[in-house]
N, C-alpha and C positions, 0 to 999 in steps of 0.2 A: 504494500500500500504506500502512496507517497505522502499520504500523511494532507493531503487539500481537498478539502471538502467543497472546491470550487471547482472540482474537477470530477468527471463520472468516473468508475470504478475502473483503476489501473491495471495492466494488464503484463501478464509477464512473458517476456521473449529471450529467449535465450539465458535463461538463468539474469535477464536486467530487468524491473523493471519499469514500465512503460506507462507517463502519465494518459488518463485516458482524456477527452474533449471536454472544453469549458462547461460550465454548467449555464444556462443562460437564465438569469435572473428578472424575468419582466412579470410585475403585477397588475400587466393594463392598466392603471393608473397613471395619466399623465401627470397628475399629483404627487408625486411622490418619486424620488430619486432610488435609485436600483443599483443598486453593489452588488458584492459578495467576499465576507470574509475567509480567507484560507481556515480559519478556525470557526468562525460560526455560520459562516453559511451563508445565503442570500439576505441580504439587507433592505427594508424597504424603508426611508427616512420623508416625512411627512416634510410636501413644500407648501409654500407659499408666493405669491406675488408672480410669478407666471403666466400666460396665456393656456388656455384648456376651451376645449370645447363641451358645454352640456347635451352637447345633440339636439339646441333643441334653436332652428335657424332663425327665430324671432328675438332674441335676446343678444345683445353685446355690450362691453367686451365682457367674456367669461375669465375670472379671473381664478388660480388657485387657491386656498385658503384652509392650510393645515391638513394637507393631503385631503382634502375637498375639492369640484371642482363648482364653483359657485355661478350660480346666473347672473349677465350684467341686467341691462336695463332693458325695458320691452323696446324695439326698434320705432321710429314714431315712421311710421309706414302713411303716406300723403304723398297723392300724384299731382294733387291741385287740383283734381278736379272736381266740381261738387255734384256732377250728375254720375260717380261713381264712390262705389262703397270700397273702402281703403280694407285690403286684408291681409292676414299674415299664415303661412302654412308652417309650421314646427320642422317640415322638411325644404320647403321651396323657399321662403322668405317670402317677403311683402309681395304684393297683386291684389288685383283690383275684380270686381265684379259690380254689374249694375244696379245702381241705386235705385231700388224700390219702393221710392217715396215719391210723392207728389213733389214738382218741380223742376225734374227732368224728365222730359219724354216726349211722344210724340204719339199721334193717330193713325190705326192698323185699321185698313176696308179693306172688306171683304170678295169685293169684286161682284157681288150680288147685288145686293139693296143698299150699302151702307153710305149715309151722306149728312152732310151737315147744310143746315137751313143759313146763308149768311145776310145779304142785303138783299130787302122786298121788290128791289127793280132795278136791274142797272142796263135796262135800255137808254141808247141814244136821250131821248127824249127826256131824261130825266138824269142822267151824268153823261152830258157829252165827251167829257174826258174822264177815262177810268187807268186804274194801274192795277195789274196785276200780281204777286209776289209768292210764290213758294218753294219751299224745299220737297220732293218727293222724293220715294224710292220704290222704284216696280218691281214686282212681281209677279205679275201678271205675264203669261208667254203667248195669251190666244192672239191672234189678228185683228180681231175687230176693235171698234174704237173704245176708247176707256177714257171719259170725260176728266180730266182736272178740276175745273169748274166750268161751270155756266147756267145756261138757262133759255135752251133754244127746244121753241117750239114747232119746228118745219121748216124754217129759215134761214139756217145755219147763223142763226143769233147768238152774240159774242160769247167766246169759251177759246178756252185751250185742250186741247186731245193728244194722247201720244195713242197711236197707232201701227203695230208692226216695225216699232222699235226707230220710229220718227214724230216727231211735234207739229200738228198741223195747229192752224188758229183759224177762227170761224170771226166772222164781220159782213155778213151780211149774206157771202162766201165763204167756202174755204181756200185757205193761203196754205202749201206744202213750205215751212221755213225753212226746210234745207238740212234743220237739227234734227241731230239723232240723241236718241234713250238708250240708255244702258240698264239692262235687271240687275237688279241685288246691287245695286250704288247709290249714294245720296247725290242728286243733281239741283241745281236749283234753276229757275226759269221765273223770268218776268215775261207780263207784256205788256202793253201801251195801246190804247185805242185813243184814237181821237176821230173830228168829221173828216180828217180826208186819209187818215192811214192807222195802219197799224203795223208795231215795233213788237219782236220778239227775242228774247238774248240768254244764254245759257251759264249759268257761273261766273255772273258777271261781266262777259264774253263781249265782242258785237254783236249788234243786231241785226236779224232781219228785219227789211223794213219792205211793205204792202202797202203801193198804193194805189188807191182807186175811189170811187165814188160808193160810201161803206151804205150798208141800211142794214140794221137790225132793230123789229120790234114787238119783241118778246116782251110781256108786263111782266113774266115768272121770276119767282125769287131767284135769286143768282144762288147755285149749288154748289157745293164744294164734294167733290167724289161718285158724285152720279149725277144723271137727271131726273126730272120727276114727270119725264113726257113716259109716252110708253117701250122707247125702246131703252130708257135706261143708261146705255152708253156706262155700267160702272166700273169704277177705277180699282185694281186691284194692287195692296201697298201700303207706306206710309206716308203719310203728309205733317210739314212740321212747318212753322213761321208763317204763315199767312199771314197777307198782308193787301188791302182795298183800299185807294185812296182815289179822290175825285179830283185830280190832277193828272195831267203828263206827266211824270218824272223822267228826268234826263236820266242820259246813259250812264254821267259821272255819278248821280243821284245813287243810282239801281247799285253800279260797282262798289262804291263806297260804304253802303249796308245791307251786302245780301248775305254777308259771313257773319251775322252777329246781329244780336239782338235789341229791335227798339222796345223801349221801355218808358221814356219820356215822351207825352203829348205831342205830336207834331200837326201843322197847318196841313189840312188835307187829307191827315189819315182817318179809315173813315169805319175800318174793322183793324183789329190785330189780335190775332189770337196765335199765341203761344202753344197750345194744345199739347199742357202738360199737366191736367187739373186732377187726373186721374191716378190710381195708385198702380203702376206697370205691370201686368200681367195680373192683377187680385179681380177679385168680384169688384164692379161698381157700379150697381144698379141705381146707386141717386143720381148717379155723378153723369146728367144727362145734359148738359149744357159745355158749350166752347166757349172761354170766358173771353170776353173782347176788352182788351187792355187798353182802347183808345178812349179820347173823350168823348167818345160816341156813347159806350158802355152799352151795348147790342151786343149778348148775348147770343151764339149762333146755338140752333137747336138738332141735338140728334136725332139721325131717324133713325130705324134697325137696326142698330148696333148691338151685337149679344152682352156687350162689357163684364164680359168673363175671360177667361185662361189669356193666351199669347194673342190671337189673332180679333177682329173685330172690338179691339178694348183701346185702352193706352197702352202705350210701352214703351220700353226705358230707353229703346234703340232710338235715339234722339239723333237730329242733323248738328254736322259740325259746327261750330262756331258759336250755335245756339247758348251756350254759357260764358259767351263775353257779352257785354254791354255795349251798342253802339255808341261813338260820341256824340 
């Protein structure tokens, strides 16, 4: 024997002999410092004041503490966003999942019946300059037309339609604007009617501009996601920022607040609804109104909406931008 207990059972070769292999002395404890005395053996001495990990990815720094391996502090986990719930996995660290609260969100149609009631007439004759303003997002794959809004009775009375994955706009006529829709993206789109044209523009983008001698005169409430004629035309999707105002607004006007949200009274505006009054995917069978944040305070009214589970309700899948404030 050689007499080292730090060493496994010696072995004899030739009448010599022969120390056998180190002992290896580890107590998984990053806590704690690991020896071995020739005489007594494996040593395990309690640290402190080192780095250790608790396993557990929400907490730092983890520091030692008497052959302990201690939790630091909870990680303050915030992406800055408020239409998102801030959270932390014990294996992944911070991440985020949608905020299921009223405040952020948006409006899910169904592509069946579902529509919202907004201004009692926006014919000619009674706003000869209108604007139009929304964030959508399709989902809808069929070819026929899927109204954005309007309010045409047989006339091709003013509205916007995405159809087969392009934006037509309706004035008295239909105008093909040249713009295309993309499924499953948030886009946003204005337009602009006035008596002798009409402006259409994508994301801020240029516009198409239609001109010609316009007539439309539909007395129908103007719709937002269907119509209430009988073929319907409904939109199947999201809609988020809407926004009616009884002016032209310029193109600089349009680019300048179609990423972010008005909140402040302005000249002209005449709906704004936000359309996040609902709690995102829950039951909300009160929560049957589109609150119109302008100083109009015209309330838009739902119609068929189930405002239950993901689809036909609110939900939290909200348009960009929508959580800054315009200046």
């Amino acid at each position: 024997m050689s007499g080292d207990v730090c060493t496994k059972p010696s072995v004899c070769d030739k009448g010599v002999c022969q120390a056998g292999a180190a002992v290896v002395c580890n107590d998984d404890n990053p806590c704690s410092v690991d020896s071995c005395g020739t005489k007594t053996g494996c040593v395990f001495d309690k640290a402190s004041g080192g780095s250790c990990s608790d396993g557990d990815a929400c907490t730092a720094p983890d520091i030692c503490a008497v052959g302990v391996c201690k939790p630091g502090e909870p990680l303050p986990c915030n992406d800055g966003n408020p239409c998102t719930k801030d959270t932390c996995d014990p294996k992944a660290g911070c991440g985020t999942e949608p905020q299921l609260v009223a405040g952020c969100g948006a409006l899910d149609f169904d592509g069946v019946d579902d529509r919202v009631r907004t201004l009692p007439n926006a014919s000619p004759a009674v706003l000869p300059n209108l604007t139009f303003e929304a964030w959508v997002f399709r989902t809808g794959t069929g070819t026929g037309n899927q109204s954005i809004v309007g309010d045409d009775d047989g006339g091709w009375d003013r509205g916007l339609v995405a159809r087969g994955g392009k934006i037509y706009v309706w004035a008295g006529k239909e105008f093909d604007t040249g713009l295309t829709s993309t499924l499953n993206q948030w886009e946003h789109f204005s337009a602009v009617w006035t008596p002798t044209e009409v402006q259409v523009s994508k994301n801020g983008g240029s516009a198409y501009i239609g001109k010609t001698p316009l007539d439309s005169d539909s007395a129908k409430p103007w719709i937002l996601g269907a119509l209430e004629s009988g073929w319907r035309f409904a939109f199947k999707g999201r809609i988020d920022e809407v926004r009616m105002w009884s002016v032209a607004r310029s193109a600089g006007d349009l680019k300048a607040t179609f990423d972010c949200s008005i909140i402040a009274p302005k000249p002209g505006l005449l709906r704004n609804f936000h359309l996040d009054e609902g709690v995102p995917g829950q039951a909300n069978p009160t929560i049957t109104k589109a609150k119109d944040s302008s100083s109009s305070a015209k309330d838009g009214d739902l119609v068929d909406f189930a405002l239950k589970d993901t689809t036909s309700n609110w939900t939290s899948l909200a348009a960009p931008g929508t959580d800054k404030t315009c200046p």
